[in-house]
C-alpha beads as a LAMMPS data file, in Angstrom:
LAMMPS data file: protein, C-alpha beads

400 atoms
399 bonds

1 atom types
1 bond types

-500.0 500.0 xlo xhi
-500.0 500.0 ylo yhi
-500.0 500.0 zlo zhi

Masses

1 110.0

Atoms # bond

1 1 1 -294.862 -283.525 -44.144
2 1 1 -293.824 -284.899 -40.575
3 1 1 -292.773 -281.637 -38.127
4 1 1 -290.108 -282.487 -35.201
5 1 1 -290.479 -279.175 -33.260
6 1 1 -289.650 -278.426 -29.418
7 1 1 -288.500 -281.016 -27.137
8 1 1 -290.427 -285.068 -27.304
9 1 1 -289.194 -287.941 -26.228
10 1 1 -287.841 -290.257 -29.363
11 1 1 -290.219 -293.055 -28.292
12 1 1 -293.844 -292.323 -28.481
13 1 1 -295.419 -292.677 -24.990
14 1 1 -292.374 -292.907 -23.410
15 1 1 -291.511 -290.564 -20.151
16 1 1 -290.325 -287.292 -20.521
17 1 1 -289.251 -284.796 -17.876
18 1 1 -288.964 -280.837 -17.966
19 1 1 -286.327 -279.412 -15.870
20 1 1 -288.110 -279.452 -12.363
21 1 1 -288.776 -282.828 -12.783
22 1 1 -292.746 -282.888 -14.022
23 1 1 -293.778 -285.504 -15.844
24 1 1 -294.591 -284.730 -19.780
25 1 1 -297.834 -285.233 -20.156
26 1 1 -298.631 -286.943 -23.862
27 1 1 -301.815 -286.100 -26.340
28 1 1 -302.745 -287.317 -29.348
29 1 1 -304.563 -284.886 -32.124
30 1 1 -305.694 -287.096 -34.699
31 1 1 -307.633 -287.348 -37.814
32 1 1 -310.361 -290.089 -39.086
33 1 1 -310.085 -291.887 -35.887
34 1 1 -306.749 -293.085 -34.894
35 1 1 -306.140 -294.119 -38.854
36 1 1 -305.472 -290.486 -40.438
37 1 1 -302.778 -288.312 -39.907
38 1 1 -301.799 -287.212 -36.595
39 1 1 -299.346 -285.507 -33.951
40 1 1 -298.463 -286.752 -30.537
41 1 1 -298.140 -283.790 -28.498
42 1 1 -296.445 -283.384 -25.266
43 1 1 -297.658 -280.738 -22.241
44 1 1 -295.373 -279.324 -19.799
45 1 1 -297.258 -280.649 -16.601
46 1 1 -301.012 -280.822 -17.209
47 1 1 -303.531 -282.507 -19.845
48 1 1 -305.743 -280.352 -21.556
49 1 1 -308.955 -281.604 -19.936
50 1 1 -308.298 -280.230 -16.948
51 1 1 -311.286 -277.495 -16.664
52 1 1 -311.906 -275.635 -13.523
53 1 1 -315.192 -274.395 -13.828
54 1 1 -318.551 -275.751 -15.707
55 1 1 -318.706 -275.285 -19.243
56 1 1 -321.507 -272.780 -20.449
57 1 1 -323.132 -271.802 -23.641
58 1 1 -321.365 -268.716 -25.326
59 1 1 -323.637 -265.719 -25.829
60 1 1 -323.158 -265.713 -29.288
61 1 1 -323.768 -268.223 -31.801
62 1 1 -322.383 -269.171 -35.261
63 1 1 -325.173 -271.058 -36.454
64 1 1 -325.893 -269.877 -40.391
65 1 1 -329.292 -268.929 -40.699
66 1 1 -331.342 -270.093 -43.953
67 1 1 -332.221 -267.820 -47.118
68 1 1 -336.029 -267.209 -47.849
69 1 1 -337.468 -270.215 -50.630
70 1 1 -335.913 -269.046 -53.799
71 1 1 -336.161 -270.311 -57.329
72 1 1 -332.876 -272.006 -58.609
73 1 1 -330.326 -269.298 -59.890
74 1 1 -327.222 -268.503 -59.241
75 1 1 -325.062 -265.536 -56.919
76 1 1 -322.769 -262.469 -57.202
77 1 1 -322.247 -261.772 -53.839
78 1 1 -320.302 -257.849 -53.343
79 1 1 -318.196 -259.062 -50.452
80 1 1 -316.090 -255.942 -50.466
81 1 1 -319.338 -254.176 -49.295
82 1 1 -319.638 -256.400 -46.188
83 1 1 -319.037 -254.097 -43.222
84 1 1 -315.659 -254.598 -41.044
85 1 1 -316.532 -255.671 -37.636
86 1 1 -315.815 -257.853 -34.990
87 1 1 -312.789 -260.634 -34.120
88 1 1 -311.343 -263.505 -36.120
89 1 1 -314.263 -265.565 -34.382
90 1 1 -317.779 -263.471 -33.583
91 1 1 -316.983 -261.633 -37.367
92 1 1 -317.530 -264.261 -39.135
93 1 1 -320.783 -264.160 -42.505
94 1 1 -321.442 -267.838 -43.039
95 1 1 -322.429 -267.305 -47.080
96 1 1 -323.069 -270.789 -48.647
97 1 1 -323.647 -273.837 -46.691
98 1 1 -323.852 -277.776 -47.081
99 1 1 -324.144 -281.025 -45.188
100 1 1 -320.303 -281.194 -45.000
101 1 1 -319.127 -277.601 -46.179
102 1 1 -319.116 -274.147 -45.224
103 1 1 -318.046 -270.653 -47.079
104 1 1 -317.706 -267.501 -44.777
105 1 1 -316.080 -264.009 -45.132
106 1 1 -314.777 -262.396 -42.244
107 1 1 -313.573 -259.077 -42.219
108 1 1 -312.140 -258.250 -38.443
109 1 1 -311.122 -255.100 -36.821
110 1 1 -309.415 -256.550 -33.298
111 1 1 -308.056 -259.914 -32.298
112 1 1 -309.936 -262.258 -29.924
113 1 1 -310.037 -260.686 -26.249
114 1 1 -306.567 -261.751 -23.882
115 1 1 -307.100 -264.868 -23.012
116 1 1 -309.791 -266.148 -25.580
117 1 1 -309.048 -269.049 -27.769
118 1 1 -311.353 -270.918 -29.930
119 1 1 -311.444 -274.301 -31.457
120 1 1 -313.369 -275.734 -33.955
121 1 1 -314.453 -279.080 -33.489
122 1 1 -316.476 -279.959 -35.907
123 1 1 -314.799 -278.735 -39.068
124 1 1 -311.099 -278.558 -40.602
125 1 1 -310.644 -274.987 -41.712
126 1 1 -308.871 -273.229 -44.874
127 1 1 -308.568 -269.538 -44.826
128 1 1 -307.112 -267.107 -47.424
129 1 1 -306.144 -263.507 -47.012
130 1 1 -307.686 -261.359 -49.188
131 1 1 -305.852 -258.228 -46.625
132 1 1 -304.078 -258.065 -43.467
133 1 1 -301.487 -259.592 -41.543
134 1 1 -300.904 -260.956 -38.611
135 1 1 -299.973 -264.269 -36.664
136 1 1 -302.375 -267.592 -36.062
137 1 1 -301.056 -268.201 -32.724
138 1 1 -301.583 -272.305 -31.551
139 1 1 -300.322 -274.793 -29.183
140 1 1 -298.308 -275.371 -32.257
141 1 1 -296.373 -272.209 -32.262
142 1 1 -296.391 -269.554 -34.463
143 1 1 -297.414 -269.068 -37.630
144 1 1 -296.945 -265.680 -39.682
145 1 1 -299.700 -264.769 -42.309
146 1 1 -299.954 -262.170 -44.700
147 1 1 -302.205 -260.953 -48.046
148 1 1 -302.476 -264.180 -50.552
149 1 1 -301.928 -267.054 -48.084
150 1 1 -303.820 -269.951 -47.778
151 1 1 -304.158 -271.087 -43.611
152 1 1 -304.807 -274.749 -42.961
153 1 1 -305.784 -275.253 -39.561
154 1 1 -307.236 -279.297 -38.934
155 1 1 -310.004 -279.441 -36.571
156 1 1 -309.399 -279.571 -33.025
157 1 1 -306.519 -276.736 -32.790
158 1 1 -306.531 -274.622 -30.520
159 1 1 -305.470 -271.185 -31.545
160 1 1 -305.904 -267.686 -31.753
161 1 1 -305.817 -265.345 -35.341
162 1 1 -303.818 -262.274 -33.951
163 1 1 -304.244 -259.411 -36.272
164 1 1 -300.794 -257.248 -36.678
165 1 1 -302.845 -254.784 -38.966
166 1 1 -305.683 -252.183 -38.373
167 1 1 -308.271 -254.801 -39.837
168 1 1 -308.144 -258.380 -42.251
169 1 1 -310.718 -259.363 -44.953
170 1 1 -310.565 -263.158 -45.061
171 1 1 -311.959 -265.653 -46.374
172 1 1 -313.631 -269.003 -44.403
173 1 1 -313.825 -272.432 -46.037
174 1 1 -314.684 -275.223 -43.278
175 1 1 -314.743 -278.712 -44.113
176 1 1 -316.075 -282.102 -42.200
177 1 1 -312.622 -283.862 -43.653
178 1 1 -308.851 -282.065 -43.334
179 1 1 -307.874 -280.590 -46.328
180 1 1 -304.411 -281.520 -47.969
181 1 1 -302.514 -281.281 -51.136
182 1 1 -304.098 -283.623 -53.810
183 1 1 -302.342 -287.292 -53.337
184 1 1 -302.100 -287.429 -57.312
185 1 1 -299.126 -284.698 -56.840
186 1 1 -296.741 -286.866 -54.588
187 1 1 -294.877 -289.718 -55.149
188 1 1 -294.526 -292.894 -52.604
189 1 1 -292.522 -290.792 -50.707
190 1 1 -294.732 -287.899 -50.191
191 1 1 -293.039 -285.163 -52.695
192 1 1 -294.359 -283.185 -55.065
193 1 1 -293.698 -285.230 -58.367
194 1 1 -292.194 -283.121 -60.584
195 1 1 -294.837 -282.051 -62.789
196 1 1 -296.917 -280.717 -59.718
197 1 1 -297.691 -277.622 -59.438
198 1 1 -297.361 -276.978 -56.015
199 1 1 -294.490 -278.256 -53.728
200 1 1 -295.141 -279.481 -50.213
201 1 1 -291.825 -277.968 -48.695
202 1 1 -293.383 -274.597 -49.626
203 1 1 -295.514 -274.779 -46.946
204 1 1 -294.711 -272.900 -43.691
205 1 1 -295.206 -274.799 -40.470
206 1 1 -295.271 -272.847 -37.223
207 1 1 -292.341 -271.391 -35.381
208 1 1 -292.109 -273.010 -32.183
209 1 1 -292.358 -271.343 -28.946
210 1 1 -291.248 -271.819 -25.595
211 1 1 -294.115 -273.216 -23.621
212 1 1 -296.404 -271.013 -21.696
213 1 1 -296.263 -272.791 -18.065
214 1 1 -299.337 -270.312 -16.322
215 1 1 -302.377 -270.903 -14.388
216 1 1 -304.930 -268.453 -14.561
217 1 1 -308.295 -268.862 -16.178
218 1 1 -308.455 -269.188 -19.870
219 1 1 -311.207 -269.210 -22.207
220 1 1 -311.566 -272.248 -24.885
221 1 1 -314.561 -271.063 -27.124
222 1 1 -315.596 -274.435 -28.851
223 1 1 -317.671 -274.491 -32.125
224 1 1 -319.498 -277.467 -32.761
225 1 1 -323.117 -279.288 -33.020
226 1 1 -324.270 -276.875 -36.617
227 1 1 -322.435 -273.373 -35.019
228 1 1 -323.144 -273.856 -31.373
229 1 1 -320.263 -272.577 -29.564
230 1 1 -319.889 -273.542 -25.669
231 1 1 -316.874 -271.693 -23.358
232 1 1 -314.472 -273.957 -21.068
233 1 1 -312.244 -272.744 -18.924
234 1 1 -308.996 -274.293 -18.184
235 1 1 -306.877 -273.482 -14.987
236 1 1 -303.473 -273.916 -17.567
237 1 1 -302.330 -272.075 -20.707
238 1 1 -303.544 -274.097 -23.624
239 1 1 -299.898 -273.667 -25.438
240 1 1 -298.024 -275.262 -22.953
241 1 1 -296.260 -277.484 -25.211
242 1 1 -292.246 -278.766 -24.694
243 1 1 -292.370 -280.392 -28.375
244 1 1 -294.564 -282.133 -30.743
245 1 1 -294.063 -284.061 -33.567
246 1 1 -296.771 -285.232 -36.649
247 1 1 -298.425 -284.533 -39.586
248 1 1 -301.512 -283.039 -38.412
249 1 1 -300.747 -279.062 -37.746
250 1 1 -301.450 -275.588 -39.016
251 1 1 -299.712 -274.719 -42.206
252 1 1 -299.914 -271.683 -44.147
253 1 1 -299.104 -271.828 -48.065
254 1 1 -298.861 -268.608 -50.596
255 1 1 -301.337 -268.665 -53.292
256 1 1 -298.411 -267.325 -55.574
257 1 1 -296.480 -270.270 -54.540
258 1 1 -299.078 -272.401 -56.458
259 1 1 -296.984 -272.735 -59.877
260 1 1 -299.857 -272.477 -62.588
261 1 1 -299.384 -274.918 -65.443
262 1 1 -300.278 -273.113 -68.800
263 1 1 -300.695 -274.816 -72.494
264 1 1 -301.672 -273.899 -76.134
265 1 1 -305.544 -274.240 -75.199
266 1 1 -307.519 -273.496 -72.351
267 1 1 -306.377 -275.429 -69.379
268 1 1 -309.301 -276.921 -67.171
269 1 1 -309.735 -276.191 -63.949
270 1 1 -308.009 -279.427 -62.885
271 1 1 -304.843 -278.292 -63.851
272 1 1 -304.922 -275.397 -61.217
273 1 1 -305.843 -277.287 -58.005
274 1 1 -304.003 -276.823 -55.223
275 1 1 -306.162 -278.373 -52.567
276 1 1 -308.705 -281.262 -51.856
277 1 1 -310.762 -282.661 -48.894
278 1 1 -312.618 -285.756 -48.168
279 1 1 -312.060 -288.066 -51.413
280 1 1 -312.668 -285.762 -54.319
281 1 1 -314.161 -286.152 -56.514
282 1 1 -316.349 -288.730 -54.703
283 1 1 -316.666 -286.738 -51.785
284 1 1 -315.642 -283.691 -50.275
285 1 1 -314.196 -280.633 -52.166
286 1 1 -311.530 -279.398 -54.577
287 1 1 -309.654 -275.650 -54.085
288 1 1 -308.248 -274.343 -57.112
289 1 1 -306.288 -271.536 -57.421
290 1 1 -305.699 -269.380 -60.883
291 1 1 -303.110 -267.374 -60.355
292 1 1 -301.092 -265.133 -62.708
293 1 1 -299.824 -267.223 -66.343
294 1 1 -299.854 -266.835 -69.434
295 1 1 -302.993 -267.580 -71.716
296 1 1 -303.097 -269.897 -74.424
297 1 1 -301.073 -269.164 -77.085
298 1 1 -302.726 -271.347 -80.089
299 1 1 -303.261 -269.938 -83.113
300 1 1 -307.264 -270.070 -82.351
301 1 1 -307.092 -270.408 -78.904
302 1 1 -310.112 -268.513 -76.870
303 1 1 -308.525 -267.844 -73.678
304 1 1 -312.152 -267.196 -71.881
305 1 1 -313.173 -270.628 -70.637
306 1 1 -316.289 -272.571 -72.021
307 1 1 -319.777 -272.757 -70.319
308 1 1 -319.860 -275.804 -68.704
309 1 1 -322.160 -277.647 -66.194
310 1 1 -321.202 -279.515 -63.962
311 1 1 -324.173 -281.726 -62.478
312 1 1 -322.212 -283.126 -59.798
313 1 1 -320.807 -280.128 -58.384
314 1 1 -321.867 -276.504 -56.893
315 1 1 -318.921 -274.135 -57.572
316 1 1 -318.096 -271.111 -55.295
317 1 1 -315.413 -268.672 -56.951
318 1 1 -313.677 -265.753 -54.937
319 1 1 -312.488 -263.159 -56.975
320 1 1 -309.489 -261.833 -55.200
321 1 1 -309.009 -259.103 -58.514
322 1 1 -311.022 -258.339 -60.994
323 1 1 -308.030 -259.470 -64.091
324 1 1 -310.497 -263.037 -64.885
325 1 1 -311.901 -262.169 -68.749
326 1 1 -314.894 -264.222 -68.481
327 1 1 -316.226 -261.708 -65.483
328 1 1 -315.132 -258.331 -66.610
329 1 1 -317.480 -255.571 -66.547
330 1 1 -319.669 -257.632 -63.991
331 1 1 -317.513 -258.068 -60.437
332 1 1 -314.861 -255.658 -58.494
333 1 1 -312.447 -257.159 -56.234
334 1 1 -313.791 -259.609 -54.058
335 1 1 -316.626 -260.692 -55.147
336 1 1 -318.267 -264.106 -54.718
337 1 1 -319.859 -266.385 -57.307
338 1 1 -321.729 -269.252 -56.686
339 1 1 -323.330 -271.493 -59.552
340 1 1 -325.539 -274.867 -58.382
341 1 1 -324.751 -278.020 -60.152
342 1 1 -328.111 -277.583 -61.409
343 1 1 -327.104 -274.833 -63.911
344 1 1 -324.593 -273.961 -66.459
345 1 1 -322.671 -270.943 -66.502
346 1 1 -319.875 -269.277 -68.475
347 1 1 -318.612 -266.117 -69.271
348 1 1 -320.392 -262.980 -69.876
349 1 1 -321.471 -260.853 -72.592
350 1 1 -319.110 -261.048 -75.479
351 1 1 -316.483 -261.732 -72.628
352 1 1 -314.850 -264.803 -75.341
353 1 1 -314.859 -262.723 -78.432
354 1 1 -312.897 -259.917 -76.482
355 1 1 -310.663 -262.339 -75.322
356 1 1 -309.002 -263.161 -78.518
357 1 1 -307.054 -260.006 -77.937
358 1 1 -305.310 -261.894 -74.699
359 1 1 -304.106 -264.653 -76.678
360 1 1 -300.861 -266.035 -75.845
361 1 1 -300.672 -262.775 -73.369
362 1 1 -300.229 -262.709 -69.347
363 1 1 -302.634 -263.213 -67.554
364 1 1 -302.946 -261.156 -64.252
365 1 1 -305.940 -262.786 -63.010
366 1 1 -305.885 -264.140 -59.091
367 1 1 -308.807 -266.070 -58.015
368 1 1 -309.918 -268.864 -55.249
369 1 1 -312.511 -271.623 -56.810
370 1 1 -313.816 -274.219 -54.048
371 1 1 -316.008 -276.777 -56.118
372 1 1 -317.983 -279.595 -53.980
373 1 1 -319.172 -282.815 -55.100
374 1 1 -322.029 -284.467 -54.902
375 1 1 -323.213 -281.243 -52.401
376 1 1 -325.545 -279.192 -52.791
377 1 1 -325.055 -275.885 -51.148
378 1 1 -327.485 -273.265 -49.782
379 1 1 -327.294 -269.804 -49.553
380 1 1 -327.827 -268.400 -45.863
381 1 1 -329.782 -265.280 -45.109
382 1 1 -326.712 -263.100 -45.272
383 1 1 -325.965 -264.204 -48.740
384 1 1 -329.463 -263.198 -49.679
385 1 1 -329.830 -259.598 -48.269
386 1 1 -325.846 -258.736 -49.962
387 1 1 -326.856 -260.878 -53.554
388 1 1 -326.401 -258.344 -56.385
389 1 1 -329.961 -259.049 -57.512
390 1 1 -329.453 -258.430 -61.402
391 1 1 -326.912 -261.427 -61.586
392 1 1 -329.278 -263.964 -63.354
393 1 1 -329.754 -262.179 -66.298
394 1 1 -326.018 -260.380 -66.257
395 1 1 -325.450 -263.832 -69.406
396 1 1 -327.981 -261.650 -71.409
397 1 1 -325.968 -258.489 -71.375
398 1 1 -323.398 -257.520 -74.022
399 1 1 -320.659 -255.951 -72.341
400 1 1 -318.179 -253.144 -73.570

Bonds

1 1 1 2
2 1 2 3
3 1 3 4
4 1 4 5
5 1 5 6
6 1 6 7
7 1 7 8
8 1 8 9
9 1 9 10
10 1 10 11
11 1 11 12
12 1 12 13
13 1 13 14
14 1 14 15
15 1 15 16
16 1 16 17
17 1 17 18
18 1 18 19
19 1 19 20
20 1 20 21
21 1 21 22
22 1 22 23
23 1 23 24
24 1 24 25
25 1 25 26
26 1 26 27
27 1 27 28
28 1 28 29
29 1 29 30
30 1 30 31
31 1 31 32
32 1 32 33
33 1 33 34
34 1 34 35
35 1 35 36
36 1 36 37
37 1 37 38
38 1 38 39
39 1 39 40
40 1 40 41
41 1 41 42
42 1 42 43
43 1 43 44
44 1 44 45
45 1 45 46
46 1 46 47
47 1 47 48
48 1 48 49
49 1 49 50
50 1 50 51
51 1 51 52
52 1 52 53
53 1 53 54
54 1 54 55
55 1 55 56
56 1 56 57
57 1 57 58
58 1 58 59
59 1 59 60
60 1 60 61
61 1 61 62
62 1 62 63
63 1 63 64
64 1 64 65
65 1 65 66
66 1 66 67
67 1 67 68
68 1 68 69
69 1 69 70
70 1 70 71
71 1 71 72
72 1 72 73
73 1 73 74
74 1 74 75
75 1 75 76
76 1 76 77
77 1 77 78
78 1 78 79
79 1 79 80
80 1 80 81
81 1 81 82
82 1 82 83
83 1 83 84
84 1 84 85
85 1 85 86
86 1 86 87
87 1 87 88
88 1 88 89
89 1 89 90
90 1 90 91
91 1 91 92
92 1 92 93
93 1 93 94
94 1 94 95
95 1 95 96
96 1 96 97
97 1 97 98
98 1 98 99
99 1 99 100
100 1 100 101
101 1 101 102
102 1 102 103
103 1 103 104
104 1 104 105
105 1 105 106
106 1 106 107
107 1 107 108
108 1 108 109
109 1 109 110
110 1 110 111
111 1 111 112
112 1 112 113
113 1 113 114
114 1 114 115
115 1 115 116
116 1 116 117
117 1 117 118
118 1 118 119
119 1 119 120
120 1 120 121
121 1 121 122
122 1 122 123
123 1 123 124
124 1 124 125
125 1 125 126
126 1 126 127
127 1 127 128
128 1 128 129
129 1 129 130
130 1 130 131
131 1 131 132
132 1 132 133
133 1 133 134
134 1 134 135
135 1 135 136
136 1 136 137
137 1 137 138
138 1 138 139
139 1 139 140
140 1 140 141
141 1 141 142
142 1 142 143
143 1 143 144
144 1 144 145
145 1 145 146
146 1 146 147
147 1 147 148
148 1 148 149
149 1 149 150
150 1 150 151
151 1 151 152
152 1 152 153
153 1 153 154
154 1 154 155
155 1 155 156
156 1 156 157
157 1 157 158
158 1 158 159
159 1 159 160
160 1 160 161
161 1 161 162
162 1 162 163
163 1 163 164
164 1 164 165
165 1 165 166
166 1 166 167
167 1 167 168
168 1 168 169
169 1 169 170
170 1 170 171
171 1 171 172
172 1 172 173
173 1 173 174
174 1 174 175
175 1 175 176
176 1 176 177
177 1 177 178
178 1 178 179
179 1 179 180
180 1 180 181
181 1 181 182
182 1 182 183
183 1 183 184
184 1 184 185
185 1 185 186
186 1 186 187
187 1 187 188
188 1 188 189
189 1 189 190
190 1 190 191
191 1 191 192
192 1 192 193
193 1 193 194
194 1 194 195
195 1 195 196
196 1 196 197
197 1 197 198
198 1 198 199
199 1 199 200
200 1 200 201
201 1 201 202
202 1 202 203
203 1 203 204
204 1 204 205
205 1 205 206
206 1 206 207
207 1 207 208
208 1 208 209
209 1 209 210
210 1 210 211
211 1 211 212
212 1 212 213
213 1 213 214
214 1 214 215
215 1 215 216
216 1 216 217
217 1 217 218
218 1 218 219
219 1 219 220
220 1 220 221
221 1 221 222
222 1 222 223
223 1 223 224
224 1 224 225
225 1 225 226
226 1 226 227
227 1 227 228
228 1 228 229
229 1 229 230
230 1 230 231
231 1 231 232
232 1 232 233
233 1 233 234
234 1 234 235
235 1 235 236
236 1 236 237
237 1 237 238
238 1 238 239
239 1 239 240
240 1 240 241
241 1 241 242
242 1 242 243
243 1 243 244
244 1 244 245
245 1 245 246
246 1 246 247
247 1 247 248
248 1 248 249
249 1 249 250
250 1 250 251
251 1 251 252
252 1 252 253
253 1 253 254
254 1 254 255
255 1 255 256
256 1 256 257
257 1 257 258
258 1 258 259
259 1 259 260
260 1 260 261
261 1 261 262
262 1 262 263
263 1 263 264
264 1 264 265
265 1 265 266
266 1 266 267
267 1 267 268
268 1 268 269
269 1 269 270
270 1 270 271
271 1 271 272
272 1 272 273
273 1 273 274
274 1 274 275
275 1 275 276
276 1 276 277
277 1 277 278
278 1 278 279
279 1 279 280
280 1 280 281
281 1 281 282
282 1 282 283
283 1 283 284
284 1 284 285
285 1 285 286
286 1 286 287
287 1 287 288
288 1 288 289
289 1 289 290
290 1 290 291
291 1 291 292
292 1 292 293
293 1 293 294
294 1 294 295
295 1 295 296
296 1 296 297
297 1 297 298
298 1 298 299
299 1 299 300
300 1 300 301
301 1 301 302
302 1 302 303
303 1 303 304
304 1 304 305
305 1 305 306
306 1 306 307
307 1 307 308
308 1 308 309
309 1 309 310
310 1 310 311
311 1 311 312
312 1 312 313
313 1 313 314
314 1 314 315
315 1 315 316
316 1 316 317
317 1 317 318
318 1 318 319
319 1 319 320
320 1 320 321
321 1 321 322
322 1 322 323
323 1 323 324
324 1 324 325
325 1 325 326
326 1 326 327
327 1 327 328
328 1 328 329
329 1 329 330
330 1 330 331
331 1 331 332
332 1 332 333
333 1 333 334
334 1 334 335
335 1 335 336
336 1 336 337
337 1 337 338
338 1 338 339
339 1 339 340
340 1 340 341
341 1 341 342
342 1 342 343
343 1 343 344
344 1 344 345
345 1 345 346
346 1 346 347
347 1 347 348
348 1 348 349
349 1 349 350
350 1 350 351
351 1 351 352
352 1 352 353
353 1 353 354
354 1 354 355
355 1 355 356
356 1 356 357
357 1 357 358
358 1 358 359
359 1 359 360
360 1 360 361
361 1 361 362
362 1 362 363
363 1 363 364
364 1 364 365
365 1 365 366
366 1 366 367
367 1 367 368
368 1 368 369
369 1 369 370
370 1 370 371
371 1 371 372
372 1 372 373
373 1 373 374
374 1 374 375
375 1 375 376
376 1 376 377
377 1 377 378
378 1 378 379
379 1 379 380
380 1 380 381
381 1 381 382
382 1 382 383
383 1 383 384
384 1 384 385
385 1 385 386
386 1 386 387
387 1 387 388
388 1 388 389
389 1 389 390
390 1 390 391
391 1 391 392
392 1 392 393
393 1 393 394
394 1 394 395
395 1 395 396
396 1 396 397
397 1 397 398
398 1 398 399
399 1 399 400
């Protein structure tokens, strides 16, 4: 959707004056050159390249490192056991990586330092909250989160995740291309067609804020180059804003706002996406998200879903409760699965016989799935030492 927020002048690139007579200064954020979506943004009296001091290497870096040479198989990774520590930024556990894709956890216990912001520029990020609360503060404004949403912030933002809670245990999927609501779900005009499951005026946009007119030293931590990060300083506030107006911004979006569609038989994951990036399923990534409905009520339905394999894709599944039949007995809340295009994979144990007893029953089940295409992923050498080792063979278990 196109935001109007603050003050901007009803002409792009056309002069605008605060109240002491400065001249507006204009930037554009923009997406796949200057032919994607985008948001003209307008600064109170300074541009935001004006650092005062030479930019330096950060002394930390977010560079995943590699697993050890492993056969092919797939993960169960614990996360709940990952400790809590660190800041929306330096506590970050890159988990699976790809050319264009990465999956972290991050389970803070403190917001970024005063006056530390960070940017990513070199991936779009979606984040859901598995616990906590708090506020992703950007030149954008304000934007409240909670447990179950979804956080879309595009590449380039600058912002800070401001915890309101003791700690947060969130979730990190980054992504070379932004990451929107499938296109099959609007119309020409850009709603949700009726028969979507989601609808785009559920989103939340950010609460705008008057703009911070300081100068001071403030601290842009930039990601970029693989998990390099480099620190500018800038003599201005970066959320000096007196309007902006586009369709590039942070939005957050409940995962319980995601309307599940439900029929007689077992309805494939297709039918639960919420999100995509790049051009899936050429490219990029889909996001689905099963959230509570009701199972399939046909006579000789079997609500677990099949094995499948999908060549073309590696799937990674977050488990935000344990209610999903096909994994019972074999994950506790928040656990991580990840199965290579390479192999199949399906439920466990007798998990589809016991299922018959769910039939046409609801379904409390609340899980993430992010499935790539045509990319492989790799675990790193954090998913490795946390891998519940006995997953492989967990298929050749009967469980009660």
């Amino acid at each position: 959707m196109i935001v109007r927020r603050g003050k901007v002048p009803r002409a792009p690139h056309t002069v605008q004056r605060g109240q002491d007579g400065a001249l507006a200064l204009e930037e554009i954020h923009g997406s796949y050159g200057f032919s994607g979506p985008w948001s003209r943004k307008l600064h109170v009296r300074g541009y935001p390249t004006e650092v005062v001091a030479a930019p330096r290497r950060a002394p930390f870096s977010l560079a995943p490192k590699p697993a050890p040479a492993a056969p092919l198989q797939p993960f169960h990774i614990p996360t709940g056991k990952l400790p809590y520590a660190g800041d929306p930024v330096r506590g970050r556990t890159a988990l699976f990586v790809g050319a264009n894709t990465t999956l972290s956890v991050c389970k803070p216990v403190r917001s970024q330092p005063a006056g530390e912001f960070f940017r990513n520029g070199e991936k779009h990020e979606l984040w859901f909250v598995q616990e906590g609360a708090g506020t992703l503060a950007s030149e954008y404004g304000d934007l409240k989160f909670h447990k179950d949403h979804y956080l879309v912030v595009p590449k380039g933002t600058t912002y800070r995740l401001e915890l309101s809670t003791r700690k947060a245990y969130l979730v990190l999927v980054e992504s070379r291309w932004p990451v929107y609501f499938p296109l099959r779900y609007l119309n020409s005009s850009g709603q949700a067609s009726l028969s979507s499951p989601v609808v785009e005026s559920m989103a939340e946009a950010p609460a705008f804020r008057p703009p911070v007119d300081k100068t001071g030293r403030f601290t842009v931590l930039v990601k970029h180059d693989g998990g390099t990060v480099s620190a500018l300083t800038l003599g201005r506030h970066p959320f000096d804003l007196t309007g902006w107006e586009g369709s590039l911004y942070p939005f957050a979006f409940d995962i319980r706002d995601h309307h599940g569609i439900a029929k007689a038989t077992h309805a494939a994951p297709p039918m639960h996406q919420t999100f995509e990036s790049g051009a899936a399923p050429h490219h990029g990534f889909a996001v689905c998200s099963f959230v509570p409905q009701p199972e399939g009520w046909h006579p000789g339905e079997v609500p677990a879903p099949y094995a499948h394999f999908n060549v073309d894709s590696d799937e990674l599944m977050f488990f935000s409760n344990t209610n999903y039949g096909a994994r019972k007995g074999v994950i506790a809340d928040g656990a991580l699965t990840y199965h290579p295009g390479a192999l199949p994979h399906g439920p466990q144990g007798d998990a589809a016989e016991r299922s018959l007893a769910d039939r046409g029953k609801m379904s409390e089940r609340l899980a993430v799935m992010v499935d790539t295409f045509f990319e492989p992923l790799r675990p790193t050498a954090a998913a490795w030492r946390w891998r519940d080792k006995g997953y492989s063979r967990s298929w050749a278990k009967r469980w009660k």
